[in-house]
N, C-alpha and C positions, 0 to 999 in steps of 0.2 A: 667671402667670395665663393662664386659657387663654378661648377665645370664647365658649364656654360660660357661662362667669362674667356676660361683660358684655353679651350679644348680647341684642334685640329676639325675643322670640318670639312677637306676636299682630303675623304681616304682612300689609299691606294690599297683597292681590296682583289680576294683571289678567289676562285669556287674551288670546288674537291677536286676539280679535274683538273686545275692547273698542274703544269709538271714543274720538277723542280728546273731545269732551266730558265722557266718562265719566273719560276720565283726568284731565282739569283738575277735576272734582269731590273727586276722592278725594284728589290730592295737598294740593289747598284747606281741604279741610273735615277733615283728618287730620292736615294741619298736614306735612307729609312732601315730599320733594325728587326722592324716588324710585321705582320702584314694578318689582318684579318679574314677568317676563310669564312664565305658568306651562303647560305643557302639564295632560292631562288624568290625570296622575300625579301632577302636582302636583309636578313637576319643570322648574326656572327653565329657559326656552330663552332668554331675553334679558331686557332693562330699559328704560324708560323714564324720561327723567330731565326735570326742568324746561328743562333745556339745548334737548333734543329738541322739546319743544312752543313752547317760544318761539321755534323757527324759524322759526314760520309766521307771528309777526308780524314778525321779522327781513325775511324774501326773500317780504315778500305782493307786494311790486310786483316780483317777480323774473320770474315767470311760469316756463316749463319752459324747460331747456335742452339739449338732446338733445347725445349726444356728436359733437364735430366727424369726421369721418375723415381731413379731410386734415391736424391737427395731432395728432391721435390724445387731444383733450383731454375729458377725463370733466367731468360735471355734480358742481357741487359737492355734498357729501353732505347737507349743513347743505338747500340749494336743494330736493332730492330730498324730506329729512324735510319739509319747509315743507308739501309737496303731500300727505303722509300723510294717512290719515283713521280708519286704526286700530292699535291698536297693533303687528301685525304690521309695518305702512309704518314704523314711527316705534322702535323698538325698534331697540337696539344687542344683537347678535348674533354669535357664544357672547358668551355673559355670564360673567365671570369668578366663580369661587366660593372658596371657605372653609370648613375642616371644623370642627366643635365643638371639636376637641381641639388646636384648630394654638395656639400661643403667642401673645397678644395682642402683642406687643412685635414679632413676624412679621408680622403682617398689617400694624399700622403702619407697619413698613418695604414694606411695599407700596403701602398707600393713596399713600404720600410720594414713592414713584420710579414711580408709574404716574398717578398724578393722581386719582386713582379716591378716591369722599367714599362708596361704601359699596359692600359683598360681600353677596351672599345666603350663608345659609350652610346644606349641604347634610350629610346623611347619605350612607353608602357608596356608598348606594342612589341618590343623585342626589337622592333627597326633600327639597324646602324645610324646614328647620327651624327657621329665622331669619332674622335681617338686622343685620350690624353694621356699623355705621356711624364716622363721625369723631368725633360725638358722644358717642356710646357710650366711646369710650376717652376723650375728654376729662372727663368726667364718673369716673375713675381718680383723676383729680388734684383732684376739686370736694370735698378734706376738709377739717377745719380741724385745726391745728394741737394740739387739745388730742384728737384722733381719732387723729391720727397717732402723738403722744407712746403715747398708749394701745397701738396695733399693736406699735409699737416695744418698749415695754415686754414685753408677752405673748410676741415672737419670743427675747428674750434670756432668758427664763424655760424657753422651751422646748430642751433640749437634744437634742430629733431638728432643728432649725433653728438652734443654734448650740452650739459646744463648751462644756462646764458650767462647765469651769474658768476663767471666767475673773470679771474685776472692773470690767465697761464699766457706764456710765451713758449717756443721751441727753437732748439738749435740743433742741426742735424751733421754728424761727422760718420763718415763709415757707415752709412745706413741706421747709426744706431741714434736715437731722437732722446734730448734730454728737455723736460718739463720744469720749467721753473714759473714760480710763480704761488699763487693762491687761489683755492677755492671756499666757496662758501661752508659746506659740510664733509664731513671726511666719506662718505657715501661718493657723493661727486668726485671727490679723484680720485674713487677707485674706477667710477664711471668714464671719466677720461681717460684714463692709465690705459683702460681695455680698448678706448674707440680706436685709439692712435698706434697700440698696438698691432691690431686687425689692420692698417693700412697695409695697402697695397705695395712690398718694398723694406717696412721696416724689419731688421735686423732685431731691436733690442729697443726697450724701454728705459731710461734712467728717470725716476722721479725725485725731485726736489720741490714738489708741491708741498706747501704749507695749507693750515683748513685757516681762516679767517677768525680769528680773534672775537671780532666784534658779534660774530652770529654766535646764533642759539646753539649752546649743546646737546648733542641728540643723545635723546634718554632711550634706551631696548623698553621694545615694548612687551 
């Protein structure tokens, strides 16, 4: 599945000169966490996130704190956003992006090891063309069980997504799909194992595929 599939395409975006009241409106009344700050291409230069605006009731009794010279100690960043007043001051800069076609199962391994709850997602061109979010992929997994059965069935029907020959069934509980049955070579359900996996939804693989007796055994070549 790729970002394309699952991504936000009507974003609610802000320029540098928004102020922060205009930003606490839109993430309020849009119901959203986030908000991408966009040049006059319409190309993200940074983001504003809930984090960033609740700075400023965080460090309101912080006042400013200029860097010391003789500890060499900087203002803390969070103190700085607190004094922002548009979203240029308040924006986290470069903003990290995500192209249409990147693999969802890749960007979740990044939301996970960067801490990051959503990407703008951009064309070659740097143009905004979305926003995916943590949501957006959780929402992969929001099927039920007799949806998924369904999926599962149409991929083992389909022999460009699994080899024809073979004689699997599935039954699906809790999202997680158990494979019984036989295939012709032990190659083939591993090939299965993986298509059914990648569906759209599944939880877990349980295999109880056997390789068929009757076929050739595959010799390494």
């Amino acid at each position: 599945m790729r970002v394309r599939d699952i991504m936000t395409t009507t974003v609610v975006t802000a320029t540098r000169e928004t102020t922060f009241q205009e930003l606490v409106d839109r993430m309020l009344s849009h119901g959203i966490s986030g908000i991408p700050i966009v040049d006059a291409q319409h190309r993200p230069v940074g983001i504003v996130t809930e984090a960033d605006l609740i700075a400023k009731e965080a460090y309101r009794s912080f006042g400013a704190r200029p860097a010391d010279p003789l500890v060499g100690r900087q203002e803390n960043a969070w103190g700085m956003k607190s004094r922002g007043q548009r979203a240029e001051e308040l924006m986290t800069s470069p903003v990290r992006t995500v192209h249409p076609q990147d693999l969802v199962r890749m960007v979740a391994a990044r939301m996970v090891t960067t801490g990051v709850n959503r990407f703008p997602v951009v064309e070659a061109d740097g143009r905004l063309v979305g926003i995916v979010s943590r949501d957006d992929v959780l929402r992969i997994f929001h099927r039920d069980d007799g949806e998924i059965a369904r999926e599962v069935s149409r991929a083992l029907a389909e022999p460009l997504t699994v080899p024809a020959d073979h004689a699997v069934t599935a039954s699906v509980q809790h999202g997680v799909v158990t494979l019984h049955g036989s295939v012709a070579r032990a190659s083939h359900r591993r090939l299965v194992e993986k298509a059914i996996r990648e569906l759209p939804g599944v939880v877990d693989v349980i295999s109880e595929l056997t390789v068929d007796a009757a076929q050739p055994v595959e010799v390494p070549t």
